[in-house]
N, C-alpha and C positions, 0 to 999 in steps of 0.2 A: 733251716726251712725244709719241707716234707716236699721232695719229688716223688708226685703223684704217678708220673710218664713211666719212671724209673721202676716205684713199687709194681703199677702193673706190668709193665716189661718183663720183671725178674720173677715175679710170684704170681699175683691175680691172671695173667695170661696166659699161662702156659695148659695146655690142651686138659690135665687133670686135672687144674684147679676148676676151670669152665666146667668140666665134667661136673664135678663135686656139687658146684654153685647149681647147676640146674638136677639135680638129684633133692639136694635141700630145698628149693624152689616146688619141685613135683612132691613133694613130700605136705608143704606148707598147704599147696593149692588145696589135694587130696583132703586134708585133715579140716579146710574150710577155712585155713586164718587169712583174713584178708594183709594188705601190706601194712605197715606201721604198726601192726598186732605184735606187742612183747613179748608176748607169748612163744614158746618153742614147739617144735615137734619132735617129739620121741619115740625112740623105738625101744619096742618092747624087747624084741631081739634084734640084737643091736649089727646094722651092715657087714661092720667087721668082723662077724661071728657069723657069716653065712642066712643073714636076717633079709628081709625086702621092705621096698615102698607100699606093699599094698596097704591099703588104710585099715585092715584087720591086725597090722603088724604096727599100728601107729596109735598117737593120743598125745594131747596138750597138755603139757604143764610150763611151770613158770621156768624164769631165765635161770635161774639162780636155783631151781630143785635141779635142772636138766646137766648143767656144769660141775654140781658135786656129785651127782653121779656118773660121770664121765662115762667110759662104753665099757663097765665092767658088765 
């Protein structure tokens, strides 16, 4: 059985993941997807190459284009 308590304790909690979570969140708003939207937000230049949230650096594609392109 999946301890929920447990997983956010160890992982979902911790002060970067929250960080992370509302970067994607700001990222979502920005780009106009409302919740339950499949849809992803991508960055063109990608966070971890020194890239930003502003929405000049953003644009919607699907789940599945956004994950095989990972952040190369």
């Amino acid at each position: 059985m999946r301890d929920y308590r447990k997983e956010y304790d160890n992982y979902h909690g911790k002060p970067q993941q929250i960080k992370n979570r509302a970067q994607r969140n700001a990222a979502r708003s920005k780009a106009g997807l409302s919740v339950g939207d499949k849809r992803e937000v991508d960055h063109k230049n990608p966070i971890s190459k020194g890239g930003s949230n502003q929405k000049r650096n953003l644009h919607v594609i699907s789940r599945e284009t956004n994950r095989r392109k990972g952040s190369s």
